[in-house]
N, C-alpha and C positions, 0 to 999 in steps of 0.2 A: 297530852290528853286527847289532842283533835283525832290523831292517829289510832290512837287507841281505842276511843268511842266508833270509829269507823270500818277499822278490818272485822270485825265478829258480822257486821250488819250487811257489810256487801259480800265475804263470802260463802253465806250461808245462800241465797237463793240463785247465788251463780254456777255455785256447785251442784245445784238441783239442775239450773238450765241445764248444764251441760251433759248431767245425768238423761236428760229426757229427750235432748238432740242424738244422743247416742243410740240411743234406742230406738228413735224416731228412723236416723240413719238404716235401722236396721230392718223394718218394716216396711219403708220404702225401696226392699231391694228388689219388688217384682211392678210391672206398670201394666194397666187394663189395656186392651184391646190386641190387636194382631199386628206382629212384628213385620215391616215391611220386609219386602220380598222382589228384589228387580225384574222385571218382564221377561222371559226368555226371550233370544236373539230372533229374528225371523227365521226359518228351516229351509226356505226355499231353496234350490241351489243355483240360480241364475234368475236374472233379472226379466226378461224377454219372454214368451209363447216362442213352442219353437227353438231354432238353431241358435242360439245368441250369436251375434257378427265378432267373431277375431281383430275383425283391422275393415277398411271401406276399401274400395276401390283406390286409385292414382286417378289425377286429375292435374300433373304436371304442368308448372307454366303457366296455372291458372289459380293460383292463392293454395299452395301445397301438394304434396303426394298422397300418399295412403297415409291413413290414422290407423294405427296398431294399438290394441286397449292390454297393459300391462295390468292382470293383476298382484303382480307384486310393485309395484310404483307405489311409491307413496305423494302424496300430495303438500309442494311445500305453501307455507303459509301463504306466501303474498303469489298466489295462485296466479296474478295476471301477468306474470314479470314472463309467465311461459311466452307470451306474445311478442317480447324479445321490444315493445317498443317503451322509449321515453318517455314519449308526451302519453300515453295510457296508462305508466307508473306514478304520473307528476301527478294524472286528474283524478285517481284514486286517491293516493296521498294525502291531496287536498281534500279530499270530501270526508276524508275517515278526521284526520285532525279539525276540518270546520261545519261537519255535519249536524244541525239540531238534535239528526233524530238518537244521534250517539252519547250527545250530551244529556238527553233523557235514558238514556238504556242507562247508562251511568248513575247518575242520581235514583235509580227505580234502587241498584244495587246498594248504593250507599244508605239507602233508606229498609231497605231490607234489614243491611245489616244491624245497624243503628237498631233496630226492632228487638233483633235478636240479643246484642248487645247489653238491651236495658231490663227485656225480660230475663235473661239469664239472673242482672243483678237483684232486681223482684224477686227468684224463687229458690233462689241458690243460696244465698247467703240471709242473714232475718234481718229486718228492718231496725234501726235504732234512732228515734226523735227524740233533741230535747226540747222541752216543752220550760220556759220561764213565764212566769206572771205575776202578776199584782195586784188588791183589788179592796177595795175601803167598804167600810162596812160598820153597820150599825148594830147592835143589839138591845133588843127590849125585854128584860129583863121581868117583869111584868107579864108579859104576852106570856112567858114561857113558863109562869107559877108562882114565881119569887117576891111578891110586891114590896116585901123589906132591906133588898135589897138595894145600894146608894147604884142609881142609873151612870152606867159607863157611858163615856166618851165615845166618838169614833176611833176606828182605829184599824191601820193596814197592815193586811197579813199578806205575806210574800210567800212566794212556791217555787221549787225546779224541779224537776224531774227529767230522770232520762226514761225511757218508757223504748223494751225490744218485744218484739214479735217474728212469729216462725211459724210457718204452716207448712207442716209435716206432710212429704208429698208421700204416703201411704199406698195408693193404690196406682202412684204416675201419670197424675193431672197433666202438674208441670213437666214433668219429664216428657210427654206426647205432644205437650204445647211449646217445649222447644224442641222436638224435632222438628214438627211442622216450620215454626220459624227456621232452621236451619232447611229442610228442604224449598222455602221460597226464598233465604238466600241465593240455593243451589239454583232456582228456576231464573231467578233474576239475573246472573252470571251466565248462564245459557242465552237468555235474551240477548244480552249483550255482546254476545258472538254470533248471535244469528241473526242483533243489526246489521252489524259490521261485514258480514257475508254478503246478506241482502243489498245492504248497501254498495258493495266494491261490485258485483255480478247487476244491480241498477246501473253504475258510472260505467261500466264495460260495456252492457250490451245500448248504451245511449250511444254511446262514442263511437261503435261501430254503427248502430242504425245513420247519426250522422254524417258517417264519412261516406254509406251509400248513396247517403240523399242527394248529397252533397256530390257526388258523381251521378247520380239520376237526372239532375237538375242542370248539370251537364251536358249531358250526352241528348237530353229532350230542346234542348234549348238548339243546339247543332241541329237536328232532325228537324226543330220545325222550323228553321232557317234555308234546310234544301226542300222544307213540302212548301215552301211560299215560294222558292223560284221555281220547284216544276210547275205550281199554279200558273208564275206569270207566264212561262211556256204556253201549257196546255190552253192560256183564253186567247195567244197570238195564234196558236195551232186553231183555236179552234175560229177566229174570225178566218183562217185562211180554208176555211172547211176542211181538215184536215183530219178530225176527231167529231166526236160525237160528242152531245151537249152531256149526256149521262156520263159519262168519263172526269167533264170538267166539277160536273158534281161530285161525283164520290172524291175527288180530289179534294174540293172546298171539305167535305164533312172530314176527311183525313188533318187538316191544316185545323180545324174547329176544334177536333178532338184533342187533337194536340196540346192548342191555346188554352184547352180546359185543364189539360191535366199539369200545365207547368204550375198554375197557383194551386193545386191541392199538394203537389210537390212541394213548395216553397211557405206553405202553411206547415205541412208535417214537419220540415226541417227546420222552424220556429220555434214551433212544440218541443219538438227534439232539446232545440238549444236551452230555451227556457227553464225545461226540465234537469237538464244537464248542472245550470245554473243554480237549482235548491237543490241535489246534492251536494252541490259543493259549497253549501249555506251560504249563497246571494242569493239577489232581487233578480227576477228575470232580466230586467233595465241591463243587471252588467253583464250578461252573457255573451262575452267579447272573444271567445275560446274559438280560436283557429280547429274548422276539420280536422280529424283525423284522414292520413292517405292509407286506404287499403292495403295499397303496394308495399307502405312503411310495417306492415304485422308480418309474420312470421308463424302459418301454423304450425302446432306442435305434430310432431311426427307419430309421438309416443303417446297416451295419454295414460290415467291411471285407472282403473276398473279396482276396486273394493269389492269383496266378498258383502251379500245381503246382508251375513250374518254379523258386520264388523260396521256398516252401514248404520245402526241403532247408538253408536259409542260415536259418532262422528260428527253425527247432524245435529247440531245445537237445540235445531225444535224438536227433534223426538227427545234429546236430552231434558230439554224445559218440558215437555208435556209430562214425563218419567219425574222430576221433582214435583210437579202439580199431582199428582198420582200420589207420593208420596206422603206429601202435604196433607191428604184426601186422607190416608192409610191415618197417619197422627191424629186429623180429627178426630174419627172414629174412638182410638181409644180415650180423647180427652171427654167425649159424651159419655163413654163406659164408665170413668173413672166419676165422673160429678153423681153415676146411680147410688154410690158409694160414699160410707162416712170422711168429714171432713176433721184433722184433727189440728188446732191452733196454739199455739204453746204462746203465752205471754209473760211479761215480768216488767215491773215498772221499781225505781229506786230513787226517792229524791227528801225533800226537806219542805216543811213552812215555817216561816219567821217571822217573826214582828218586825224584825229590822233588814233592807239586804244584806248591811255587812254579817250578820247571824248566819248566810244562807250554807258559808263552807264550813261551820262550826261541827255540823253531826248532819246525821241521813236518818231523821225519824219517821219516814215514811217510806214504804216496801212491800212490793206483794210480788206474786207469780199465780198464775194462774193454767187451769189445763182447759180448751175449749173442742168438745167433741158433736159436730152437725152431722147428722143421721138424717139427710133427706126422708122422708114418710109418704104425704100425698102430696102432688102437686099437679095432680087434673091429668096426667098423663104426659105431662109436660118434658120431661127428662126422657122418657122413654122415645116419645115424636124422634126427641131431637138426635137421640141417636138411630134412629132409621131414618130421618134424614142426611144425618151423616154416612149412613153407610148407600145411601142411593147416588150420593154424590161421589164418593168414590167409583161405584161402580160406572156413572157418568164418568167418568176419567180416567178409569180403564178402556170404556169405550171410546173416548176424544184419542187417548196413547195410540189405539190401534189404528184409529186412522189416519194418524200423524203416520204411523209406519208405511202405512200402504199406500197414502200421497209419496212419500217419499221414494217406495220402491216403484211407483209408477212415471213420478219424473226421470230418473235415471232410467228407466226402460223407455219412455219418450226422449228421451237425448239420445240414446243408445240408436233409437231406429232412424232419429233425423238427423245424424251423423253419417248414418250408411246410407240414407236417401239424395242426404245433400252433396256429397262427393260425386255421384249417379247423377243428381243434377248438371252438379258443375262440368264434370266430365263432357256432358251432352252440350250443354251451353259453350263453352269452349270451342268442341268441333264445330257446332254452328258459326260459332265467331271466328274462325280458323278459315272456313268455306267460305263465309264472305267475307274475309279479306283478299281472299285468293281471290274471287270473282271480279272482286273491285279493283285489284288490280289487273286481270284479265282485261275487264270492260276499260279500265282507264287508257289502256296500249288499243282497243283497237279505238277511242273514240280518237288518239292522237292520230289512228290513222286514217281518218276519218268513214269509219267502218260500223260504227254506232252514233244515235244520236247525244246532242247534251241534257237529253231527258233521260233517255237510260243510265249515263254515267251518276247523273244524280238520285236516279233509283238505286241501283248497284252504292252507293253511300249511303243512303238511305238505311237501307238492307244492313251494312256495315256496324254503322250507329247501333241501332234496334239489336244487332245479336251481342256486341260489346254491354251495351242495357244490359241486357239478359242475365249475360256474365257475372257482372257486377252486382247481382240483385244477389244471385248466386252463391258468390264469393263472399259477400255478406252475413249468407245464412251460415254460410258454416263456419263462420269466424263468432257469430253470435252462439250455435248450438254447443260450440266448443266451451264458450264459458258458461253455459248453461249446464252441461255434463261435469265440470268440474263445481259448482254450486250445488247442483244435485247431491255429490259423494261430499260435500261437508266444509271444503272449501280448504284444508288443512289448516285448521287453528289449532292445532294440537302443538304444532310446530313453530306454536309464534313463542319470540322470547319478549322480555320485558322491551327492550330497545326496538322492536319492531311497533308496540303499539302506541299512536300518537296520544 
């Protein structure tokens, strides 16, 4: 009898639901506002004003030859490995697997997703609560007309119900409001390769700033080791009247300058290390990390040049600014869609009883319902908001484009300090070339005693200072090198699962 009191009760209003989801299905086939549309690629055809440079100069013998820009190269992922060293794979490594800022770029994504996730199940599928209760109760018999009636007892009535609802995405509320969620997925996932960029082309260009200093500090330290014994020359020279007191000056402010600039040297290469230390998620306290030696890199001979137009699909931030754009595109119609009727489809089916054991006996209580909201007035209120939303898009067409054109203009800054800095090095080299020859010139004739011990130690002097030079040199273009490869996007296209920590 249970079964048979029950099937007439519950499939009459399910077979309505389903009747009115079907339909529902069918009205929701079109969504308000404007279907996004990707950016076109940039059209420029080169990067640079002007001749774009093919390859730099040779600067042999002195931190590599000519850089030749391949546009067909492609860019492998762990972009720094080009550098051919160890210990600059190990300190990336480490900073990608123990980086803070990765472990939030991470979490932003997982929370995206999860967003997405739960709204989908909100508007996708109808909600179903059961609802049980209890509740004791009096009746006054009397109050309600009946005075002859003999006065009831207390007495508790019991309830359940399952109770669905469904709101018909008609016009493509929901449907704009999970694009937008899936496009800051999309932006969130981009972030998080344009950490990870950021970060390995931070830990490169630290590591090499270090191993300069770290040779600056060096080579200043020698220098002002021969400007203290010309000094103590020049004050014997000069008690023998030998020199002039002006001479013994400009010598002291040479030796001053010097002592000044070893601790701005030895501060910067603090900085350096400290910094180097929270990439690789320490306390500055442990930044215990051995130099880098210049001489250990290996510039790349080859490098890769990307077309402008391929340049938009590479770089994680013009990527993320292009989901934010998109995100922008979905608001827009979800303001369109809310100008527009809302339609809610309800159905509730349960039981009350006087006893719980009664509650699975029959389902005498049942409805369904159809709920239609027709926004009317609302102060202007809905209209605001979607011209607020469409100004905000149009803000993030504008942020997209100058995401594009910071980016085409970093690679056309790499591009020309690539070709300058090889022209540097080049020039520094021969100077350092010149005065090694000299100092060995001067060194043979002071053995013969044909120069003073003050000149020999000028002539090193001189040595020192143009090897400096070199090294400052050799530095830039180890640093603009990874700078031009950060620029073109860094090849994350090409990472597999086993490459990311």
């Amino acid at each position: 009898m249970r079964n048979a009191g029950m099937k007439p009760i519950m499939s009459y209003p399910f077979r309505k639901s389903l009747s009115c989801l079907g339909m529902a299905g069918l009205l929701a086939a079109c969504a308000a506002g404007p279907d996004f549309q990707a950016p076109p690629a940039p059209v420029v055809p080169q990067y640079t004003a002007g001749v774009q440079p093919l390859a730099t100069v040779s600067s042999a013998g002195a931190g590599g030859g000519a850089q030749h820009f391949d546009p067909g190269m492609d860019i492998p992922a762990q972009w720094w490995t080009l550098f051919h060293s160890p210990q600059l794979d190990a300190l990336v490594r480490e900073a990608l697997a123990n980086s803070p800022s990765i472990v939030q770029a991470k979490a932003a994504l997982r929370q995206a997703s999860e967003n997405l996730g739960g709204q989908i199940g909100a508007t996708r599928y109808p909600q179903v609560d059961l609802q049980v209760g209890g509740v004791r109760q009096q009746i006054d018999t009397a109050a309600l007309g009946i005075p002859n009636v003999p006065q009831a007892g207390p007495f508790t009535l019991y309830n359940a119900s399952l109770d669905v609802s469904y709101t018909v995405d008609v016009f493509g509320a929901d449907t704009r409001m999970l694009e937008g969620l899936q496009a800051q997925v999309d932006n969130q996932a981009a972030e998080l390769q344009a950490a990870r960029l950021t970060l390995a082309g931070n830990v490169v260009t630290a590591a090499i700033r270090h191993a300069s200093l770290h040779a600056q500090i060096a080579s200043t330290g020698q220098m002002l080791q021969l400007q203290r014994q010309q000094l103590g020359i020049m004050e014997q020279r000069l008690a023998a009247g030998g020199i002039a007191e002006r001479d013994l000056k400009n010598q002291r402010t040479l030796v001053a300058q010097s002592e000044a600039a070893l601790p701005a040297l030895l501060q910067q290469q603090a900085q350096t290390s400290h910094q180097l230390a929270v990439y690789l998620g320490k306390a500055p306290a442990q930044a215990d990390m051995p130099p880098l030696d210049l001489d250990s890199l290996t510039l790349p001979d080859r490098l890769p040049l990307s077309l402008p137009s391929a340049l938009a699909r590479q770089r994680p931030d013009i990527r993320a600014a292009e989901a934010t754009l998109h995100q922008a595109s979905a608001q827009v119609g979800v303001a369109s869609a809310n100008l527009y009727p809302q339609l809610t489809l309800s159905g509730s089916v349960g039981t009350e009883q006087g006893r719980i054991a009664d509650l699975a006996d029959s389902l005498n209580v049942w409805n369904i319902g159809l709920n239609l909201m027709q926004p009317l007035f609302h102060g202007g209120e809905l209209r605001a908001k979607k011209r607020a939303a469409v100004a905000a898009y149009d803000a993030a067409a504008a942020s997209y484009q100058q995401t594009v054109l910071q980016a085409l203009q970093q690679v056309a800054d790499s591009l020309r300090a690539l070709e300058n800095d090889a022209k540097v090095l080049q020039a520094r080299a021969q100077a350092a070339e010149n005065a090694q020859g000299s100092l060995a010139i001067t060194s043979r004739q002071y053995q013969a005693g044909g120069v003073s011990h003050l000149s020999l130690l000028d002539a090193q002097r001189q040595g020192l200072q143009t090897a400096l030079d070199r090294t400052v040199a050799q530095a830039a273009r180890y640093a603009d090198t990874a700078a031009l490869l950060q620029a073109l996007g860094g090849g994350w296209w090409n990472t597999v699962a086993s490459d990311q920590p």
